[in-house]
DSSP file (Angstrom, degrees, kcal/mol; ACC not computed):
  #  RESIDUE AA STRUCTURE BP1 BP2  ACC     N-H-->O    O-->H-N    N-H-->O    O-->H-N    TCO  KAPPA ALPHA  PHI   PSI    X-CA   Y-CA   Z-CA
    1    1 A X              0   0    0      0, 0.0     2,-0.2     0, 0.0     0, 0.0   0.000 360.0 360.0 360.0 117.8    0.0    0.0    0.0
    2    2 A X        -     0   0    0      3,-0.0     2,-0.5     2,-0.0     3,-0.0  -0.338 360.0-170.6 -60.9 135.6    1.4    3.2   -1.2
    3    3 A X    >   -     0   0    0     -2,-0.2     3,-2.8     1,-0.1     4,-0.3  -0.941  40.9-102.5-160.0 174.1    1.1    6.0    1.1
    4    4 A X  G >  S+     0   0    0     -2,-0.5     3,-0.8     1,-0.3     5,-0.1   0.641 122.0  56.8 -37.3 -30.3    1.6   10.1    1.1
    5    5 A X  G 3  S+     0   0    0      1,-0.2    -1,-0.3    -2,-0.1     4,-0.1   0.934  94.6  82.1 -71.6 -46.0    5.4    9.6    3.4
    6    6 A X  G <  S+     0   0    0     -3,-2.8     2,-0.3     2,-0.1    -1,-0.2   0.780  95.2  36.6 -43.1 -36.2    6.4    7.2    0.0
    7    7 A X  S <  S-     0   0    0     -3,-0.8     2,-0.5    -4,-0.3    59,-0.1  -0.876  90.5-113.7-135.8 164.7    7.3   10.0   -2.0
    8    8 A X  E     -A   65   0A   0     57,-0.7    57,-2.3    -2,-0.3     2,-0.2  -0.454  41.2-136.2 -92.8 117.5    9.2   13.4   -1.2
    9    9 A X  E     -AB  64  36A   0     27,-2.9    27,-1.4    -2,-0.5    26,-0.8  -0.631  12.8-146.9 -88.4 168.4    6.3   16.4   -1.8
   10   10 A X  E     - B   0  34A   0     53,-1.1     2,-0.4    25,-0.2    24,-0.2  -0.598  12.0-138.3-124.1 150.0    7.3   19.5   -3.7
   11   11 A X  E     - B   0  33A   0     22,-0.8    22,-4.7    -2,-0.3     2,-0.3  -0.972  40.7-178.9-127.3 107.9    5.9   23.0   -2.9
   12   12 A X  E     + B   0  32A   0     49,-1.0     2,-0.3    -2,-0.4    20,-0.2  -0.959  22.5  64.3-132.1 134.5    5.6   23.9   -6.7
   13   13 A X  E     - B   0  31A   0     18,-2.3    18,-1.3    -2,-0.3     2,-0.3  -0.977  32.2-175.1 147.0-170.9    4.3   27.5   -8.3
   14   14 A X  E     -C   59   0B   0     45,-1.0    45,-0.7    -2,-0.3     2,-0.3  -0.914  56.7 -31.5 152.6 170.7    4.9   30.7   -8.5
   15   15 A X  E     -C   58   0B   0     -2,-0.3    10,-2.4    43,-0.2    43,-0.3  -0.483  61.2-149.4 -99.2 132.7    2.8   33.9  -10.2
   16   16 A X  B     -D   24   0C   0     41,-2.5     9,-0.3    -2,-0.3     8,-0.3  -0.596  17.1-116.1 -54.0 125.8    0.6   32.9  -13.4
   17   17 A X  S    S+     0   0    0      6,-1.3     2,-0.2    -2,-0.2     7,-0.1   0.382  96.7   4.0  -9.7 -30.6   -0.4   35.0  -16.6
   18   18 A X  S    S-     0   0    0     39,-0.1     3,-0.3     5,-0.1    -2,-0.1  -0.853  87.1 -94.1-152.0 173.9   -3.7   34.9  -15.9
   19   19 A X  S    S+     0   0    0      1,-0.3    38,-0.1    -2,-0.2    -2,-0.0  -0.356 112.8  77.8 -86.3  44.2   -6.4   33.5  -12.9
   20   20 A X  S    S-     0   0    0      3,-0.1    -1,-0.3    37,-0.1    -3,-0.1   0.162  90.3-153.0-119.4  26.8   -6.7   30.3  -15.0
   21   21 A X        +     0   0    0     -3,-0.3     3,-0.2     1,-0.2    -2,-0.1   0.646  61.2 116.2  55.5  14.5   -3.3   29.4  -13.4
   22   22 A X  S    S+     0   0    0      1,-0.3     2,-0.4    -6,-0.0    -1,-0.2   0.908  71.3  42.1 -90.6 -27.9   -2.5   27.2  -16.6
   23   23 A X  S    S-     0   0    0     -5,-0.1    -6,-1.3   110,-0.0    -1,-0.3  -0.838  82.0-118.8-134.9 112.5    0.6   29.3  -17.8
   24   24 A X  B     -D   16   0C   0     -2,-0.4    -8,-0.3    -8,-0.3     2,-0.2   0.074  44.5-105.4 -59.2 142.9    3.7   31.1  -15.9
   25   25 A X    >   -     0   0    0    -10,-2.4     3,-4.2    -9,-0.3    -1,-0.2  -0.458  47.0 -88.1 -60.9 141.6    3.6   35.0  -16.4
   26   26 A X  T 3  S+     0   0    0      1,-0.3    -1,-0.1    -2,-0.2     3,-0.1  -0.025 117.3  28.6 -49.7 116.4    6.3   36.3  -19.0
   27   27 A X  T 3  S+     0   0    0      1,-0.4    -1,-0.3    -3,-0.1     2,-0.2   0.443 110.4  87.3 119.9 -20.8    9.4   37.0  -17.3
   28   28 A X    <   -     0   0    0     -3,-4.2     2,-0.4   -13,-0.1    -1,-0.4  -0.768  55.3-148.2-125.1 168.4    8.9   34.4  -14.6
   29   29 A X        -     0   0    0     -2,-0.2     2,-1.0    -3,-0.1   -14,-0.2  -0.927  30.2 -85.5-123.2 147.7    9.5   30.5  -13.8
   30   30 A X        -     0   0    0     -2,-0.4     2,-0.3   -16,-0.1   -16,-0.1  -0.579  33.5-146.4 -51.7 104.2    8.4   28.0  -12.3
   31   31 A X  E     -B   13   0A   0    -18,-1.3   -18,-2.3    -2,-1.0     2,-0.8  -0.507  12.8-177.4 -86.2 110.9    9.3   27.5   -8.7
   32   32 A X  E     -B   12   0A   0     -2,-0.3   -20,-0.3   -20,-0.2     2,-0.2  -0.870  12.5-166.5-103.7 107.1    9.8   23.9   -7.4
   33   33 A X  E     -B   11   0A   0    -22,-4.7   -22,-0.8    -2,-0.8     2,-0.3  -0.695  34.7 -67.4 -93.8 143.9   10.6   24.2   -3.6
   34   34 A X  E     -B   10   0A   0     -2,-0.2     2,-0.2     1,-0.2   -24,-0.2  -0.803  35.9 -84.4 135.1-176.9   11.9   20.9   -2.0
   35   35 A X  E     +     0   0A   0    -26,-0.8     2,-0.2    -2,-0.3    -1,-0.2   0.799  57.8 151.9 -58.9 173.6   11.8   18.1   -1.1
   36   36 A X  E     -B    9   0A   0    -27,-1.4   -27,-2.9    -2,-0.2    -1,-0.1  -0.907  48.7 -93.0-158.3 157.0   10.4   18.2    2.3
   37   37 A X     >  -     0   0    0     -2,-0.2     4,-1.4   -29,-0.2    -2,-0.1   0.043  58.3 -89.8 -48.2 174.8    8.2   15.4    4.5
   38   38 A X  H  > S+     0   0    0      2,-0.2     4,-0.9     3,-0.1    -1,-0.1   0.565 126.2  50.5 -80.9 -10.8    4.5   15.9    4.1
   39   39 A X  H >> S+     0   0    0      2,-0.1     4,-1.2     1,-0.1     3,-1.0   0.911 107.1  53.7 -85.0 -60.6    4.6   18.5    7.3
   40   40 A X  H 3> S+     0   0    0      1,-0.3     4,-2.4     2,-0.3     5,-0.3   0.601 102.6  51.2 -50.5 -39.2    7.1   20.3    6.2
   41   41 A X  H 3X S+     0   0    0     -4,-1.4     4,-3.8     2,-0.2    -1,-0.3   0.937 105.9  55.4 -76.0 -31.3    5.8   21.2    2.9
   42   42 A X  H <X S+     0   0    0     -3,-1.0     4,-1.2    -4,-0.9    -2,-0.3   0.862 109.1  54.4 -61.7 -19.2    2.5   22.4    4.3
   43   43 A X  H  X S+     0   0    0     -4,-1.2     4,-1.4     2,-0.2    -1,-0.2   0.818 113.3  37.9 -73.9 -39.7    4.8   24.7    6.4
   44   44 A X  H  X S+     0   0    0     -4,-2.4     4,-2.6    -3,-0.3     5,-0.4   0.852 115.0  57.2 -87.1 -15.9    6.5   26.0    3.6
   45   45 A X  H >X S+     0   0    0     -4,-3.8     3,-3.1    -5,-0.3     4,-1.0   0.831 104.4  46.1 -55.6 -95.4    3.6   26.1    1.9
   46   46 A X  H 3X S+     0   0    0     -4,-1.2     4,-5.0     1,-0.3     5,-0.2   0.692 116.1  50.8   6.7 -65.0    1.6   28.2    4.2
   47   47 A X  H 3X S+     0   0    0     -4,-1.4     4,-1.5    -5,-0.2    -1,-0.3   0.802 110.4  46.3 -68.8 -21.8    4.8   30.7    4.4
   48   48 A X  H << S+     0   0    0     -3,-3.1     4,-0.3    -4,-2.6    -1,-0.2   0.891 112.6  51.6-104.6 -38.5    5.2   31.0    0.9
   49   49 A X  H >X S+     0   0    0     -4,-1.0     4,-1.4    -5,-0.4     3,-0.8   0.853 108.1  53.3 -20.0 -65.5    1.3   31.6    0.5
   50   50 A X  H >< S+     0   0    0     -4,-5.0     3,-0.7    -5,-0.3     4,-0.3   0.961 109.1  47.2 -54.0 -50.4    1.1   34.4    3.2
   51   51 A X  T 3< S+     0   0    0     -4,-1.5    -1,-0.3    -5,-0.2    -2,-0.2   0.688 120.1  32.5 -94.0  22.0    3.5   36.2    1.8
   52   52 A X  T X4 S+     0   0    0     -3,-0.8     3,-1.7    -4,-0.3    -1,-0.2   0.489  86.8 112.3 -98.5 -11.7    2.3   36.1   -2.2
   53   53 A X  T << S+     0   0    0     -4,-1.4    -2,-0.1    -3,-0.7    -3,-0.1   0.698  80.2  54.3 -59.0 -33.2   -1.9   36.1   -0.4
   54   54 A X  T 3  S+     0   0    0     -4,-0.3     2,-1.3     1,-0.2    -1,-0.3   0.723  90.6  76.5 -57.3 -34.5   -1.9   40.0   -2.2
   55   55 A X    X   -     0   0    0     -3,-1.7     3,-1.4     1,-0.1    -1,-0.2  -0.634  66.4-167.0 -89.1  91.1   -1.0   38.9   -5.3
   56   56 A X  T 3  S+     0   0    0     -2,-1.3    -1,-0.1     1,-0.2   -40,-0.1   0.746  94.5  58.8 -40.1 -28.1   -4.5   37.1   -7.4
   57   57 A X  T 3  S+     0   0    0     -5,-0.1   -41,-2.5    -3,-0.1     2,-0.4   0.515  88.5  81.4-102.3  14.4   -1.9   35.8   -9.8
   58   58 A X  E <   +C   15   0B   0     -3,-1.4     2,-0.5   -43,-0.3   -43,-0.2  -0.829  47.5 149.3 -99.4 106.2    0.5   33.6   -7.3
   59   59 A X  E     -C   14   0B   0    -45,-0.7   -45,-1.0    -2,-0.4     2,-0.2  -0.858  17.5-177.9-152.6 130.6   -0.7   30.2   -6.4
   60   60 A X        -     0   0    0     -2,-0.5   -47,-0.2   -47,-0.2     2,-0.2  -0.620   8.3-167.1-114.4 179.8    1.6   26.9   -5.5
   61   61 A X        -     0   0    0     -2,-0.2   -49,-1.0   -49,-0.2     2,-0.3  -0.531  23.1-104.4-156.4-176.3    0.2   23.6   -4.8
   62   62 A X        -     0   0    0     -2,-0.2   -51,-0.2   -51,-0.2     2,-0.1  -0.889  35.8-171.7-124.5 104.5    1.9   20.6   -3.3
   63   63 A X        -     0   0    0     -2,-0.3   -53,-1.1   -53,-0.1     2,-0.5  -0.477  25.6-129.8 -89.6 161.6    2.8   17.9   -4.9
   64   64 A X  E     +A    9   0A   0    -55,-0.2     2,-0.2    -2,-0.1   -55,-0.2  -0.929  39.3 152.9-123.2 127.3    4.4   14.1   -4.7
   65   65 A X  E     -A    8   0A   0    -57,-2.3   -57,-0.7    -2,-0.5     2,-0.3  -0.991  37.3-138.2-137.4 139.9    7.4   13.4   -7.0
   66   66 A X    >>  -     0   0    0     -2,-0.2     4,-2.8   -59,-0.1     3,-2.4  -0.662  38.6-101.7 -97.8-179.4   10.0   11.0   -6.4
   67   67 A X  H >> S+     0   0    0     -2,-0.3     3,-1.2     1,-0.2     4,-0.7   0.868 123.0  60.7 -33.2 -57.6   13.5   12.3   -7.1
   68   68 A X  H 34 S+     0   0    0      1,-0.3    -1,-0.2     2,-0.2     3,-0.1   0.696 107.3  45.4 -32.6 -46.1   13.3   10.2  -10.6
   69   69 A X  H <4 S+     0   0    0     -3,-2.4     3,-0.3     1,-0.2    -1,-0.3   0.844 111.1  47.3 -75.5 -33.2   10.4   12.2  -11.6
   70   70 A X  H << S+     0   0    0     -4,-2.8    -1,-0.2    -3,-1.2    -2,-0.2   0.456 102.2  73.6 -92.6  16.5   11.7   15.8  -10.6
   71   71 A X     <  +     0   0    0     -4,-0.7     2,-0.4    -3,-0.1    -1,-0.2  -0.436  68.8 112.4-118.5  54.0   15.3   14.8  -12.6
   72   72 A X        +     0   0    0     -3,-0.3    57,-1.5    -2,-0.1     2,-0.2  -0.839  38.6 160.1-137.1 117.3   13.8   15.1  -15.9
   73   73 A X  E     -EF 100 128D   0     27,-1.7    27,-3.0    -2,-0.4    26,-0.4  -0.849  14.9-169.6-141.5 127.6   15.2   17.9  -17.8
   74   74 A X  E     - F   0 127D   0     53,-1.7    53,-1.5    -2,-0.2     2,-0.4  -0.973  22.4-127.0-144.3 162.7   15.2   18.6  -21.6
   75   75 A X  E     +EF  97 126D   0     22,-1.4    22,-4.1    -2,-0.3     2,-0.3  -0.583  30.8 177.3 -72.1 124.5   16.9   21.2  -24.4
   76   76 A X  E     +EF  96 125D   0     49,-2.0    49,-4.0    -2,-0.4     2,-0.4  -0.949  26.7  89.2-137.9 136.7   14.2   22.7  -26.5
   77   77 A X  E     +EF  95 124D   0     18,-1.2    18,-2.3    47,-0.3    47,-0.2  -0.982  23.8 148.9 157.6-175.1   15.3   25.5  -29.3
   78   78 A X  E     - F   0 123D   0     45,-2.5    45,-3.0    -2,-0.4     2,-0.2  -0.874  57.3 -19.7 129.7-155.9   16.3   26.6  -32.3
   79   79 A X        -     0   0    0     43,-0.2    10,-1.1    -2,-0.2     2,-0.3  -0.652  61.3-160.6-106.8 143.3   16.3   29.3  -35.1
   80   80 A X  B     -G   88   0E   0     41,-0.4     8,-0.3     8,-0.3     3,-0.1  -0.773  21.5-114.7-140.7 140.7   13.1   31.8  -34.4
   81   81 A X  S    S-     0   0    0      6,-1.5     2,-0.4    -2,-0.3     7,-0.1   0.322  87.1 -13.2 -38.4 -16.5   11.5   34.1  -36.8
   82   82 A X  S >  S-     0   0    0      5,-0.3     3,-1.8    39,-0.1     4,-0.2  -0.955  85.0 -77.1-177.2 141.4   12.2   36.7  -35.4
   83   83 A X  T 3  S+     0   0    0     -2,-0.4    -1,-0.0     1,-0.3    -2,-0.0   0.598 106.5  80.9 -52.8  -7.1   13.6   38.4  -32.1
   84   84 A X  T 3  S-     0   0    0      3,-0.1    -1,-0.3     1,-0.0    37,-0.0   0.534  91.7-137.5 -71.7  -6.3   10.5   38.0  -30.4
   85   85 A X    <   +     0   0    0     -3,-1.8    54,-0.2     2,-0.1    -2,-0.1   0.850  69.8 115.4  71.2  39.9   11.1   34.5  -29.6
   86   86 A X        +     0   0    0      1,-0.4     2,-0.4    -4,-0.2    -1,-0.1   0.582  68.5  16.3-115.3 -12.4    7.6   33.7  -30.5
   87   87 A X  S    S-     0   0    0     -5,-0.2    -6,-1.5    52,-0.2    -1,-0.4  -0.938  83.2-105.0-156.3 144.8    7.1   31.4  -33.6
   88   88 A X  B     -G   80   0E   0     50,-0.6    -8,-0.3    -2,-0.4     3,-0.2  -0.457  49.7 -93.5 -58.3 137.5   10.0   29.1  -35.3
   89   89 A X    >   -     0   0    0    -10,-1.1     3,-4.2     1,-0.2    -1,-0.1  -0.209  61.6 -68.8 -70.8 159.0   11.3   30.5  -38.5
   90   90 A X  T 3  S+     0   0    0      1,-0.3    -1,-0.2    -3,-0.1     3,-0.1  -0.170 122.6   6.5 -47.1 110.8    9.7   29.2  -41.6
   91   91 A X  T 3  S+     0   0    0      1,-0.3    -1,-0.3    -3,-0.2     2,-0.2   0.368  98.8 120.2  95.6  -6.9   10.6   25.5  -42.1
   92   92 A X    <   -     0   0    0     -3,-4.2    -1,-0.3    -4,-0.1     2,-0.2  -0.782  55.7-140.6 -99.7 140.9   12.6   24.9  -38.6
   93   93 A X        -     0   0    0     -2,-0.2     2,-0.7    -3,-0.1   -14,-0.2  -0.450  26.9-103.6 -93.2 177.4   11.3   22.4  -36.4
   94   94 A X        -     0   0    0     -2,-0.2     2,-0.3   -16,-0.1   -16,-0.2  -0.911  48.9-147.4 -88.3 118.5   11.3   23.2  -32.2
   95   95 A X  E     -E   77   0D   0    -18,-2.3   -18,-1.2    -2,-0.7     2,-0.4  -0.644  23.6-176.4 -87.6 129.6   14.1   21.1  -31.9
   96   96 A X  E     -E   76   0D   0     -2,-0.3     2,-0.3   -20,-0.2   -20,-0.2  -0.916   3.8-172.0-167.7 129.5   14.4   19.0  -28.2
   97   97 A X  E     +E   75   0D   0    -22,-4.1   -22,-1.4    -2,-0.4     2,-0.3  -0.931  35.7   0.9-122.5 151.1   17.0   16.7  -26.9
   98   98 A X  E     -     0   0D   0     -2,-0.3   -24,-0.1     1,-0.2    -2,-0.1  -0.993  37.4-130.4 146.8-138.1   17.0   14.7  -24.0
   99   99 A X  E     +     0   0D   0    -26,-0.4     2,-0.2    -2,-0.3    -1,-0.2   0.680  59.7 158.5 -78.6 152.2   15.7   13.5  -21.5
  100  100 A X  E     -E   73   0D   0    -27,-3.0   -27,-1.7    -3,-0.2     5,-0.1  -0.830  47.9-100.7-136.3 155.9   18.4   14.2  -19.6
  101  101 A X        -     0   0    0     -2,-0.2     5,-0.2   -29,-0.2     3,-0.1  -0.530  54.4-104.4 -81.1 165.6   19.5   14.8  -15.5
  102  102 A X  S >> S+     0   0    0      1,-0.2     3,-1.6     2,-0.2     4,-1.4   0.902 118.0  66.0 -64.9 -40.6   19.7   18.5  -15.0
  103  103 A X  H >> S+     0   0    0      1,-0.2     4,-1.6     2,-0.2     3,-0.7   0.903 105.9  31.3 -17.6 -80.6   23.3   18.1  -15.1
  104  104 A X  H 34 S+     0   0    0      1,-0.2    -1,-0.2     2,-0.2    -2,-0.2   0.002 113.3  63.1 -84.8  34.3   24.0   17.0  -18.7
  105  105 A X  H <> S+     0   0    0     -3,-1.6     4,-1.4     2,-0.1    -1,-0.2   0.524 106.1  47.8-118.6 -24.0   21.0   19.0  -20.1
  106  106 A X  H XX S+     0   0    0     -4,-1.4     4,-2.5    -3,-0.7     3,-0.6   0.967 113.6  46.8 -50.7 -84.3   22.8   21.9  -18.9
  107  107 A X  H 3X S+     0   0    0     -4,-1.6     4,-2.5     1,-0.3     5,-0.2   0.767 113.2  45.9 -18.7 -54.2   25.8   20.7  -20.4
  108  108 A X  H 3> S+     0   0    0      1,-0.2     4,-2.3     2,-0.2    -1,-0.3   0.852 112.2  53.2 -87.2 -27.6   24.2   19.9  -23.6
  109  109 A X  H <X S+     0   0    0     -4,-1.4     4,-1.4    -3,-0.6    -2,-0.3   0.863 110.6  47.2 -71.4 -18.1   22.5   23.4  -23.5
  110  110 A X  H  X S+     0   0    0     -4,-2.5     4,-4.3     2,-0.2     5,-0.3   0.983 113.2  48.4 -75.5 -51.8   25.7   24.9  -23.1
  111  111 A X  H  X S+     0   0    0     -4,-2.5     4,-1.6     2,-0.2    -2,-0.2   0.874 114.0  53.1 -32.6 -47.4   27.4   22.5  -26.2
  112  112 A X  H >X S+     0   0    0     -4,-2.3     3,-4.0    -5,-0.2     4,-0.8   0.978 108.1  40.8 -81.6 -66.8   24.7   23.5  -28.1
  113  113 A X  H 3< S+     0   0    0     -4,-1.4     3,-0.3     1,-0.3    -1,-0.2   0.718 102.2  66.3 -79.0  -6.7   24.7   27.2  -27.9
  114  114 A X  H >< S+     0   0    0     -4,-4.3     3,-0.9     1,-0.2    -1,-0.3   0.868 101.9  59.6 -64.5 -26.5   28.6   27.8  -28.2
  115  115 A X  H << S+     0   0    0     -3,-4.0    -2,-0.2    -4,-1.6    -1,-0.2   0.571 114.0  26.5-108.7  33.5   27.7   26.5  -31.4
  116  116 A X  T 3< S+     0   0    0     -4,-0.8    -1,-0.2    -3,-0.3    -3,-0.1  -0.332  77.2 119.4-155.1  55.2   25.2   29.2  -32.5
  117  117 A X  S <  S+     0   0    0     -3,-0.9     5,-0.1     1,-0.1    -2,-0.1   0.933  83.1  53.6 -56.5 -43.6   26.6   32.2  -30.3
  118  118 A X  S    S+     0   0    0     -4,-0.2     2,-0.7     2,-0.1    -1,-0.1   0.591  94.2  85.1-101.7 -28.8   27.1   33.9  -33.9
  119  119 A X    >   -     0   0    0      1,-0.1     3,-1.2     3,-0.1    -3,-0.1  -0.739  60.7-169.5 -95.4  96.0   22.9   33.0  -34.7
  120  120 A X  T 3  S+     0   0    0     -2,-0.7    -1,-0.1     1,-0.3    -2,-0.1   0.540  78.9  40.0 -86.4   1.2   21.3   35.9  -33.2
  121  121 A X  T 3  S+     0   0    0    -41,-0.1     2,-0.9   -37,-0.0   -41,-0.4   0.020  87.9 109.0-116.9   2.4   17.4   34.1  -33.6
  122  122 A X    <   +     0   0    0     -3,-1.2     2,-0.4   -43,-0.2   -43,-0.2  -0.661  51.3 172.2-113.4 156.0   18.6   31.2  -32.7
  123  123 A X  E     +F   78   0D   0    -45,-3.0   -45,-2.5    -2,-0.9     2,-0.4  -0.887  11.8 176.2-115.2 134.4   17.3   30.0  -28.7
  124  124 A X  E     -F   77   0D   0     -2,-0.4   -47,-0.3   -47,-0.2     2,-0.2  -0.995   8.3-173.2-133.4 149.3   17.6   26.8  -26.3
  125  125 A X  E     -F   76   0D   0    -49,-4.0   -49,-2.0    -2,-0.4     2,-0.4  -0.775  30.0-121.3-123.1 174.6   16.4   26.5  -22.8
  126  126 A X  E     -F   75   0D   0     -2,-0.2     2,-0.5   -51,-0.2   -51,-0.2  -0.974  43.3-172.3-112.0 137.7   16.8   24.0  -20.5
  127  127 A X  E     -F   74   0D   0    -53,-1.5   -53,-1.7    -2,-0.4     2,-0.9  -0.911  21.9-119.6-114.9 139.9   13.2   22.8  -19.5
  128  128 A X  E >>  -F   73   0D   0     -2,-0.5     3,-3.6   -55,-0.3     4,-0.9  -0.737  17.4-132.9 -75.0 105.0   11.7   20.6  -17.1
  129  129 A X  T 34 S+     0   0    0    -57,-1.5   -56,-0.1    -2,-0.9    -1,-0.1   0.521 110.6  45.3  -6.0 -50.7    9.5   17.6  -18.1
  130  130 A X  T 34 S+     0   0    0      1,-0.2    -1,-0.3   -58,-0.2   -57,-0.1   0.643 121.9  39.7 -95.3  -3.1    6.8   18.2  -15.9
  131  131 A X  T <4 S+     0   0    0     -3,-3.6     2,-0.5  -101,-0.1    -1,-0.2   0.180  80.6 121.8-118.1  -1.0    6.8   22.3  -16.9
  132  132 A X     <  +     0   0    0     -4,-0.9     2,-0.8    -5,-0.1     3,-0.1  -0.367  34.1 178.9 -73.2 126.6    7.5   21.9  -20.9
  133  133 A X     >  -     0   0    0     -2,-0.5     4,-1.1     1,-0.1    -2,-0.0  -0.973   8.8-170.3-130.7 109.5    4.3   23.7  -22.8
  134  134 A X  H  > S+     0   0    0     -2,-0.8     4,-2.0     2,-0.2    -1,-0.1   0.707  77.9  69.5 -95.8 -19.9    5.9   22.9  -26.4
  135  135 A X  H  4 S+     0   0    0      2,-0.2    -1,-0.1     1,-0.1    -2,-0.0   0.856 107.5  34.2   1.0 -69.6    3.0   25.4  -27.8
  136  136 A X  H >4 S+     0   0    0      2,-0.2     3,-1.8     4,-0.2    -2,-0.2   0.859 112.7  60.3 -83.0 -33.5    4.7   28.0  -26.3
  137  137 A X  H 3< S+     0   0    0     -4,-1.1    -2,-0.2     1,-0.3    -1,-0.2   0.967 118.3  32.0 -51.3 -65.3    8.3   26.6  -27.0
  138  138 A X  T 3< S-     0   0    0     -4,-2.0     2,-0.8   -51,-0.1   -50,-0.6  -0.013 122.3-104.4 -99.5  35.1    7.6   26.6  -30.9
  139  139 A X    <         0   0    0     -3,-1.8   -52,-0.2   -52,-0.2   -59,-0.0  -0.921 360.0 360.0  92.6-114.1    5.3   29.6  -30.8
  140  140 A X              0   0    0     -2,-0.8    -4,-0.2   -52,-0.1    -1,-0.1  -0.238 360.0 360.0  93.6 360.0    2.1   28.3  -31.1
């Protein structure tokens, strides 16, 4: 029988684009707090609640990940239309390697963009599995 202690919870959020919570505002990330026991995260939860409760666009949750889940990381890019970093240039796909531990996805985002410093559209992040909106990655 599984139960809540099995896996390490997450205090995960962090302020939204809108009140349908579904997509981080521009400019900001997604905050993964953790791990903690199951007390512990309602304790930081709480505190990290109180002090955003003014802000309508702020909301975390708590969640159960084991390590495995929250060590899945991947490189998402490529060459962009344009300097808004909003739509893939005509004919390029949104490019993603991985999955990878945050280590060597770092590592491979760094390999990758020493070799298109000189490419001034072109972009890679390192992204998280459970936080990848590939919509927004390739513009969409």
């Amino acid at each position: 029988m599984t139960t809540s202690n099995d896996k390490p919870h997450y205090v995960v959020g962090g302020e939204y684009a809108d009140t349908s919570f579904s997509k981080i505002a521009p400019g900001k990330s997604l905050e993964t707090h953790g791990p903690f026991g199951e007390k512990e995260a309602f304790e930081f939860w709480r505190s990290i609640t109180g002090r955003t409760v003014d802000n309508a666009l702020v909301r975390y949750t708590i969640e159960m990940r084991t390590d495995a889940e929250m060590n899945v990381w991947y490189v998402v890019g490529g060459e962009f239309a344009d300097a808004a970093f909003s739509r893939m240039a005509d004919g390029k796909p949104l490019e993603i390697y991985g999955p990878f531990d945050n280590k060597t996805a770092v590592e491979r985002w760094r390999s990758i963009t020493g070799r298109t410093v000189d490419s001034a559209l072109t972009r890679y992040t390192v992204e998280h599995a459970g936080e990848m909106d590939l919509r927004r990655l390739a513009g969409g």
